[in-house]
N, C-alpha and C positions, 0 to 999 in steps of 0.2 A: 470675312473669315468663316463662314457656314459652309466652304467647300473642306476645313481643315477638319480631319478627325477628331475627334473627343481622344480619344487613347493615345499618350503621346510617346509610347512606346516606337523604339526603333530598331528593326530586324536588319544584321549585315549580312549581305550576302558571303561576303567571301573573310572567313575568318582567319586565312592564313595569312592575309597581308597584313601587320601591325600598321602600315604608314595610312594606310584605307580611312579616310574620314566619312561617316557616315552618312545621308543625306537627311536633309528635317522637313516636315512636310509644309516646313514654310519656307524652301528654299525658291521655289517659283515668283515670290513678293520680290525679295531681293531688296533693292533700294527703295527707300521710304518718303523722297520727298518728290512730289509731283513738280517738273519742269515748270507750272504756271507759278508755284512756290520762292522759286530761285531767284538770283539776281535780285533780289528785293531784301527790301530793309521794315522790319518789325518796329513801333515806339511802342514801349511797354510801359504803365503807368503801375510801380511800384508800390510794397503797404508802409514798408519801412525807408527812412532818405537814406540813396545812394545814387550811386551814377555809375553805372556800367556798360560797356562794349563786349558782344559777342559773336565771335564771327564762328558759321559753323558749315563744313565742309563736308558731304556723303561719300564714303567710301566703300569697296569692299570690304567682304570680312575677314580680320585681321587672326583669327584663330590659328589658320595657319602655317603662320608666321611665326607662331612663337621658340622659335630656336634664336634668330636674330633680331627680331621685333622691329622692322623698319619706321615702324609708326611713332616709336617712344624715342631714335633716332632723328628723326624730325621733330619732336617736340621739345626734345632735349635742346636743339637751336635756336630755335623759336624763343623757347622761354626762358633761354640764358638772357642773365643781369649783368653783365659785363661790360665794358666798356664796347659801343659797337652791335650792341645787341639791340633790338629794337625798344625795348622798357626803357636802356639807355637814351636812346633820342628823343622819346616821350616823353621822358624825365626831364630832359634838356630844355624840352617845352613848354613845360607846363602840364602836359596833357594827361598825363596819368601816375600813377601810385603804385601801379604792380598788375602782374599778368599771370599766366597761369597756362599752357599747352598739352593738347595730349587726347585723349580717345575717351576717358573714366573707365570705370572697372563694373559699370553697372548695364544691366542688360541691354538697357537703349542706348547707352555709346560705345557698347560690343556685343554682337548677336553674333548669330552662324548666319544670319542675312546680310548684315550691311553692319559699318562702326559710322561711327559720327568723331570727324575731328574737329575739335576748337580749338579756337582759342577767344582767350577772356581778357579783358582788362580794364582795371578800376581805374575811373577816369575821374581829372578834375572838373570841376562848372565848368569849368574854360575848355578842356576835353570832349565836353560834350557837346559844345558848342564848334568842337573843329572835329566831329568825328568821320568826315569823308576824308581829311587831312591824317587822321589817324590809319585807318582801313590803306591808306596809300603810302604808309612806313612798311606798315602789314607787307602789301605787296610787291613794294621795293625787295625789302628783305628774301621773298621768295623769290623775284627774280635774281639776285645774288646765288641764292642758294642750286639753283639753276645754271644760271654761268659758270661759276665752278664746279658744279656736276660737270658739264658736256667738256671743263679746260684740265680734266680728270689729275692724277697728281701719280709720283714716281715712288712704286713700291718696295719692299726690302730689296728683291733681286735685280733693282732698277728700270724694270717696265714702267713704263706710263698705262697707268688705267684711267678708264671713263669711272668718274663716282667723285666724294668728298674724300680727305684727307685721312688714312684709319688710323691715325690718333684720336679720332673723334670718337670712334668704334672703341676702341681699346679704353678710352679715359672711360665714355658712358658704362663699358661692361666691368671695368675695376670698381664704379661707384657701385651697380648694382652687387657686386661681390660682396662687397662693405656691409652696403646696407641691408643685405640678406642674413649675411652673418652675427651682426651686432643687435639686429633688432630690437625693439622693447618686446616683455610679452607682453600679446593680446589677450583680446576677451577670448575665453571660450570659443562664446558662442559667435563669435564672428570667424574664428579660425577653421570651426566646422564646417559653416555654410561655407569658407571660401575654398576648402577640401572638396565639399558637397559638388560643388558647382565647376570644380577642374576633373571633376572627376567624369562629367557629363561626356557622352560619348563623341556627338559633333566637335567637342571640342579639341579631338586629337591627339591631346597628352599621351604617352605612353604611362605604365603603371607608373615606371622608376621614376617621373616627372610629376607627379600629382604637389608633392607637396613645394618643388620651387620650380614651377615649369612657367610660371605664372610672371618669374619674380625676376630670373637671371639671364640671361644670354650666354649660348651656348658653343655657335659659329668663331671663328679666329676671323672673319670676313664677315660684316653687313650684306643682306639679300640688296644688291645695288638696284638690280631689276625693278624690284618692287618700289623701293626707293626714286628711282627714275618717274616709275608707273603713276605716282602720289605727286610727285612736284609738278610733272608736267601737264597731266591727265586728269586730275581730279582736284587741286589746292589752284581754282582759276574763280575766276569774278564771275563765270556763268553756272558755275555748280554752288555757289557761295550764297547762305542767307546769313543776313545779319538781324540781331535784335538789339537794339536801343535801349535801354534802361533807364529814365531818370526821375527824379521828385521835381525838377525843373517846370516839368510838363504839364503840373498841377495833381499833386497827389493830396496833399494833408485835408484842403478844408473838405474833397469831395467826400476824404476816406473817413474823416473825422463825421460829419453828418451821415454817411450811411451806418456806421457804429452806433449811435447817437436811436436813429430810425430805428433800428434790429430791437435795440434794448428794450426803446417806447411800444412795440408790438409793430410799428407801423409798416414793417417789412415782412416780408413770410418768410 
């Protein structure tokens, strides 16, 4: 990063266009994880016992996008608990305890360069002992999600469109309504920074959108395109890193003894 300015100021050229996203001088990076990175699977030796699965998929960046948000569209499937759902068959298994989908709201799984999507899921012993059997519910389920993308479905005026069902659109932007409206209040100081931070220029919001630009969907139609663009083009087994999480693996006496060392001096 020694080619990137110190000043991270950003001049637009043309201030007549509102839709104009402006560029960041780390737009040239772009995607963050080196090809020798991918297709491979992390074991991560944990401080505290648990057992986790995380699959995590490089995307572009989803900024702007936020009228329809195709990405919380896809997560919203993914990490439904319903009957049929992938937690459901886990569950069925043995294999897991609960999951989690989605992009997060923090700068490294949503930049103006690249989002990062996962997904998560807390697995049993036995889960993690079958987690290439898991990773392969994983991408059953995308493949599904796929077939019925391309077997498209019949809309109000009875066309057949190429996409998913838009009950699915319409249910997710009823909950987000909901959930925008009823809110609990927050902190402060968390509600500024998340103003602070919608407010940033790459990130496209117009003014009137600063404060639920973030939160609602706006379109009567999901961005299908992009939606296509993510199931077929970037949620594959060759963009995909996985990390391993267990105490299985030998965590306690190593962690316990190097605790132990620190305190005696014997460590630096």
């Amino acid at each position: 990063f020694r080619d990137v300015p110190a000043d991270p100021r950003i001049v637009i050229d043309n201030q007549s266009d509102p839709t104009l996203i402006p560029p960041t001088h780390l737009k040239p990076y772009q995607l963050p994880f080196h090809s020798t990175s991918l297709a491979s699977i992390y074991r991560i030796l944990p401080v505290r016992h648990c057992h986790s699965l995380t699959l995590t998929w490089q995307i572009p960046s989803i900024c702007q996008h936020w009228r329809t948000k195709p990405h919380d569209f896809i997560a919203h499937l993914m990490g439904h608990e319903a009957s049929g759902s992938i937690l459901s068959t886990l569950k069925k298994r043995g294999w897991a305890m609960g999951c989690s989908a989605g992009t997060g709201e923090d700068g490294l799984g949503d930049a103006s360069t690249h989002a990062l999507f996962t997904f998560h899921v807390s697995l049993s012993m036995r889960g993690v002992r079958c987690w290439e059997e898991v990773v392969k519910v994983v991408f059953c389920y995308i493949g599904m999600l796929r077939y019925h993308f391309q077997e498209g479905y019949v809309d109000g005026k009875g066309k057949k469109t190429e996409g998913l069902p838009q009950w699915i659109y319409d249910e997710l932007k009823s909950i987000a309504n909901v959930s925008y409206r009823y809110a609990d209040e927050g902190d402060v100081e968390e509600i500024v920074e998340e103003i602070a931070e919608n407010m940033a220029l790459w990130y496209g919001l117009p003014e009137e959108r600063v404060l639920d630009g973030d939160e609602l969907l706006f379109d009567d139609v999901v961005d299908n395109e992009t939606v296509k663009d993510l199931l077929f083009n970037y949620l594959t087994p060759q963009n995909l890193r996985v990390d391993l999480m267990s105490s299985l693996f030998g965590r306690e006496s190593n962690f316990d003894e190097a605790i132990k060392d620190q305190r005696k001096g014997n460590v630096g």
